[in-house]
Every structure is written in C-alpha cells, then in structure tokens.
C-alpha positions as CSV (number, residue, x, y, z in Angstrom):
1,X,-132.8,-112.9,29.9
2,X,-132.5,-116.4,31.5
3,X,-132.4,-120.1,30.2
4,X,-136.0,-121.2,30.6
5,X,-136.3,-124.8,31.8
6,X,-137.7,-127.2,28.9
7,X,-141.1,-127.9,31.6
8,X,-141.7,-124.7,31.7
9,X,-142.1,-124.2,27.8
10,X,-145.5,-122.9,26.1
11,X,-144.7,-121.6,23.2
12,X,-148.1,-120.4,22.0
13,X,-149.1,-117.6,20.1
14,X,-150.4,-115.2,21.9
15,X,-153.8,-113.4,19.4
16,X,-153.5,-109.3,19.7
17,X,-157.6,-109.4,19.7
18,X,-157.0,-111.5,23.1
19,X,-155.4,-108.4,24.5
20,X,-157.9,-106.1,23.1
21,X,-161.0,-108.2,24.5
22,X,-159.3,-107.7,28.4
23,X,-157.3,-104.5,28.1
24,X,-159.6,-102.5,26.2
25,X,-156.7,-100.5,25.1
26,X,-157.4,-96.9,22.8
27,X,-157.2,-96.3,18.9
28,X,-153.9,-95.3,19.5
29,X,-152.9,-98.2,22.1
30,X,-154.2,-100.2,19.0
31,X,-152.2,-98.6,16.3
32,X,-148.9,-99.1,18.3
33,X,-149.7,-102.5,18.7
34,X,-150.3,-102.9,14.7
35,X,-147.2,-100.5,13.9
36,X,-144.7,-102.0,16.5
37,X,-145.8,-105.8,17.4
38,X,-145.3,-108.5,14.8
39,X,-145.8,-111.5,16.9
40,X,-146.6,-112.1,20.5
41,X,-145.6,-115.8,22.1
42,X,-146.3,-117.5,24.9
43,X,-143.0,-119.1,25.5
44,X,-143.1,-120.3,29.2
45,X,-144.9,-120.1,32.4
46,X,-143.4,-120.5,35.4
47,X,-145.1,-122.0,38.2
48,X,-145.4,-124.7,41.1
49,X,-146.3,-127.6,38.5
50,X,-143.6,-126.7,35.8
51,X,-140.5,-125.6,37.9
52,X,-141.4,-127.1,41.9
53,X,-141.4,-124.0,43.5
54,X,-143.8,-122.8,45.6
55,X,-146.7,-119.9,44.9
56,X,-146.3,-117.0,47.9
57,X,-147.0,-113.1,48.2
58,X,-149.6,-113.3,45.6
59,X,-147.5,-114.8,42.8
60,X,-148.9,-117.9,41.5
61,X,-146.9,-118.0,38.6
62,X,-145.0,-115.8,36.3
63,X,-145.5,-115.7,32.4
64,X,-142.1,-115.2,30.1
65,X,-143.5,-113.8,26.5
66,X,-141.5,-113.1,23.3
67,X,-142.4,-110.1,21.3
68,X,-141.3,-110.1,17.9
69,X,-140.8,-106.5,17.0
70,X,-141.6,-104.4,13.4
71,X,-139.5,-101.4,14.8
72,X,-136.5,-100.9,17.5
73,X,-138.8,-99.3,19.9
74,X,-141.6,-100.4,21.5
75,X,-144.6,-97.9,23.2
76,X,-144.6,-98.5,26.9
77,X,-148.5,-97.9,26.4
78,X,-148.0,-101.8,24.5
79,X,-146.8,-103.2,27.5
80,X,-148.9,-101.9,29.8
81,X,-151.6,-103.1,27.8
82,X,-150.8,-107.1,28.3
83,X,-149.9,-106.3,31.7
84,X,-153.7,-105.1,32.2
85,X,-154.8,-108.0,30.3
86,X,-152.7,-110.6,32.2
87,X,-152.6,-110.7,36.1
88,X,-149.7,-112.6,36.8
89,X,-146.3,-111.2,36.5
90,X,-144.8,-111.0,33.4
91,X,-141.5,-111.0,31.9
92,X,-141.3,-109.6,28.0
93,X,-138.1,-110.9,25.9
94,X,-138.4,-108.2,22.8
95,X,-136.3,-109.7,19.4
96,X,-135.8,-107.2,17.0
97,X,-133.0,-107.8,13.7
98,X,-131.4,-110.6,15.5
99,X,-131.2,-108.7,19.2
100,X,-133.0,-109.1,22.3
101,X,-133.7,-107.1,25.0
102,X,-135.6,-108.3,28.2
103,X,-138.4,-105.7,30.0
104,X,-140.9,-106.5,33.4
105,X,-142.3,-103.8,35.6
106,X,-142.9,-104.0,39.0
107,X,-146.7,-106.2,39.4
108,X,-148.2,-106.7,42.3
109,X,-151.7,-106.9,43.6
110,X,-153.7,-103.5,44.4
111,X,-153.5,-102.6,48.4
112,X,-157.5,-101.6,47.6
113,X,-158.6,-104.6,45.7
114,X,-156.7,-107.6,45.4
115,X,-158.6,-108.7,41.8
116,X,-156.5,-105.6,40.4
117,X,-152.9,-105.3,39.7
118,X,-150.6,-102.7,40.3
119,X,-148.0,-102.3,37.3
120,X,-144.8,-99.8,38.3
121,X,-142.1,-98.6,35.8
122,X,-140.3,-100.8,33.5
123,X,-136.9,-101.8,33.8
124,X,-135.1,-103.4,30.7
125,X,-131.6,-104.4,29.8
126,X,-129.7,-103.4,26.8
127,X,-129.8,-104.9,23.2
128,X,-127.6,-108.4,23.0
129,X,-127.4,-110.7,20.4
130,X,-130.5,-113.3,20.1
131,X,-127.8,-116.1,20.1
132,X,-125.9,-115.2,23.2
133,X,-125.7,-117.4,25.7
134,X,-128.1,-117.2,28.7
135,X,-127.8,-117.5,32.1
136,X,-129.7,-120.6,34.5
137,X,-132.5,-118.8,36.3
138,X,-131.2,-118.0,39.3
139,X,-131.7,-119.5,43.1
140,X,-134.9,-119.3,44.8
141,X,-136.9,-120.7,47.6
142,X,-140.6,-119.7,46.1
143,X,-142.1,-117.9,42.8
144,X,-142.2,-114.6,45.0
145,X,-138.5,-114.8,45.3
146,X,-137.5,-115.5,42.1
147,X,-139.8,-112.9,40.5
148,X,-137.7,-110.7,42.7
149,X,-134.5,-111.7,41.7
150,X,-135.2,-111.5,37.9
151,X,-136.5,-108.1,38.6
152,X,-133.4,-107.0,40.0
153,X,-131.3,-108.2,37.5
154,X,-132.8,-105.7,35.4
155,X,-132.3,-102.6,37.4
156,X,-129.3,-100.8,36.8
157,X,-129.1,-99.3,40.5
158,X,-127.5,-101.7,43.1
159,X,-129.8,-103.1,45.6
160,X,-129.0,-101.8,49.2
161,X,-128.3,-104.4,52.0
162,X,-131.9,-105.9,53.3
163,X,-133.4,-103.5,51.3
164,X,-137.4,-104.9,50.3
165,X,-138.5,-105.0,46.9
166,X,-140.8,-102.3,47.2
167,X,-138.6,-99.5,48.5
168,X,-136.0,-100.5,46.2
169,X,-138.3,-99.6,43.3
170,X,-139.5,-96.9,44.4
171,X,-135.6,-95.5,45.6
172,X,-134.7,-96.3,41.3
173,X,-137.8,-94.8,39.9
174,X,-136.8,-91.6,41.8
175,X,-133.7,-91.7,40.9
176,X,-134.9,-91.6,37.2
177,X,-136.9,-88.4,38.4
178,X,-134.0,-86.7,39.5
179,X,-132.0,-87.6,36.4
180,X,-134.4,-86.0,34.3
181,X,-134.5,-83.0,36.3
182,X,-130.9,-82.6,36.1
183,X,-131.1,-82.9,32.5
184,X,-133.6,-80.4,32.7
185,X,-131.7,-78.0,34.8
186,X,-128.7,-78.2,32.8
187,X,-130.4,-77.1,29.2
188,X,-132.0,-74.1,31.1
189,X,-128.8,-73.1,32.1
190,X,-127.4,-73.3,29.3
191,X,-129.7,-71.0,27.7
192,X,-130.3,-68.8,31.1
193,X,-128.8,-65.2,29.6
194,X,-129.6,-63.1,33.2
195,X,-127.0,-63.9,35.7
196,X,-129.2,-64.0,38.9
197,X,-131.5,-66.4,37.3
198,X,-128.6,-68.7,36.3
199,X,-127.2,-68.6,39.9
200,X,-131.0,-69.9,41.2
201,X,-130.7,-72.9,38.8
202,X,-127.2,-73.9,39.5
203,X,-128.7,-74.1,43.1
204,X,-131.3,-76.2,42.4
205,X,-129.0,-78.3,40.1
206,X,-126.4,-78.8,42.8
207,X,-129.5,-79.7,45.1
208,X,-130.4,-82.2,43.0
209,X,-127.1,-83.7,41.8
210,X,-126.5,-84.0,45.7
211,X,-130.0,-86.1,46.4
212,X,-128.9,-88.2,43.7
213,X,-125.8,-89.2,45.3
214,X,-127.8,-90.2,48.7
215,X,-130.1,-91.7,46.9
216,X,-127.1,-93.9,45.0
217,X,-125.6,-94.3,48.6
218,X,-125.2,-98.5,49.0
C-alpha cells in the first residue's frame, strides 16, 4: 500500500462484463465476482509517461486497482480472473468496512509464448485502516524494478542477499508448502493411536520442520 503520485491517477471504473469478455471466467468465477466484488476502479497506472521511469523486462507499465469488497474475503479464482484479463502487472488495494489490504502475484510473460502471462501465488498484507498513512513508492531505476520492490514488500519472508526475483518466489511459495505439511503432520499425529505409525510421522515432521528452517536461512 503506497502513496500513488497525483500523474499517475485514473480513477475509472473498471465494468465486471469487461473482465468477463477477456477472462471468460466460469458460472462460479461469475458468482464470486457478484457475491464478493462491489466495485472495481481503475485508480492509477504506472508507467514511463505518468511517473518518468523507464519500461524493461517486459513491464511496460503496472496497473494499481481498488476493489471495493461485499464480504472480508475475497476468492483467489477473482483475482486471477483480471489478472487473465489484464497483461500488465497489477497491484489490487481491497477496502472492505473501512480497512484495506493490498494483494499482487508474481506476473510475468510465458517462457513459451510471450503474448501470455504467467500469474504465481498471491502475496498480501494484513488489514489496516483505510486512513492510515501510506508510504512514497519506493526508489527505482525502471518499472521492472519497482514492480519488484512493491512485490517484496508484500512477502512476509526476507529476501536473501542478491537473491533474483524469481527464486525468491519460488523459495516463499515452498515455504507455504512446507507449512501446510507441517500443519498436516501435526493433526495426524495428534489422532495417530498406533505407536509405530506415530514415530514415522514425527520423522517426517521433524524432516520437514528442518527444511523449513534452510529454507528460512538469510
């Protein structure tokens, strides 16, 4: 969540049917967007002509949109959705009963066919208030190394020395894995009644628990 230079400003309503015609999303893609989405806006798009910086490494510019929210949560399946619809990079600030939360995944172009676009996980920070106070974008020399920045800002992992963009994702996204198969691990333990069987998961939860700490490693 960033102060957005006044250049940069859209602020145009953003029709669902828009998405539809370009992402050709499913009844139930449709019904989440009906359910979930009140409002989507155009608020900014950065680029060379509205903040001076240039377009490298396939990002020409990078869209900002506001999502005005009926409910807390929001489907990733929405998301993924305008990202199909939109091939630029784009940052989503969701506003929900006076909060807001920012969301992007990882966008870049297919390695097989450049007119595609490859969308990775989703990375978000938590709920603030709508009214706190926002930071300046931050320092960059083009739009590829901003996009990279405000990406980073919203993984909770630290970023390793030198580490590229790519790998970095990657490294978080399977660090989520292993989370979840701890998490997994732990409630079959916990309901594990033979004592051979709950000595083979413990071993496989103490493997895991130790690839998530080199994983972790700065």
């Amino acid at each position: 969540m960033f102060a957005y230079p006044k250049q940069a400003e859209v602020n145009r309503p953003l029709p669902k049917n828009k998405i539809y015609e370009h992402a050709k999303p499913s009844r139930a893609v449709r019904n989440h967007f009906v359910k979930q989405v009140a409002e989507i806006v155009w608020k900014y798009k950065l680029s060379p002509e509205t903040i001076n910086l240039p377009a490298r490494q396939g990002v020409e510019e990078i869209q900002i949109f506001e999502i005005a929210l009926r409910t807390p949560e929001l489907g990733e399946d929405v998301l993924r959705a305008i990202d199909k619809a939109i091939p630029s990079p784009i940052v989503f600030d969701l506003v929900f009963d006076g909060r807001i939360r920012t969301t992007a995944a990882y966008k870049r172009p297919s390695e097989g066919d450049s007119s595609r676009s490859v969308v990775d996980a989703y990375f978000e920070t938590a709920w603030k208030p709508a009214a706190a106070a926002r930071p300046p974008l931050p320092l960059a020399l083009d739009l590829a190394g901003l996009y990279e920045q405000m990406l980073c800002d919203l993984m909770a992992v630290p970023r390793r020395p030198a580490e590229p963009l790519r790998p970095y994702v990657e490294r978080v996204n399977l660090i989520r894995t292993k989370l979840a198969e701890c998490v997994r691990l732990e409630t079959r333990i916990k309901r594990e009644v033979q004592f051979n069987r709950k000595v083979e998961l413990n071993a496989q939860l103490r493997l895991r628990r130790a690839e998530l700490a080199d994983l972790r490693k700065p």
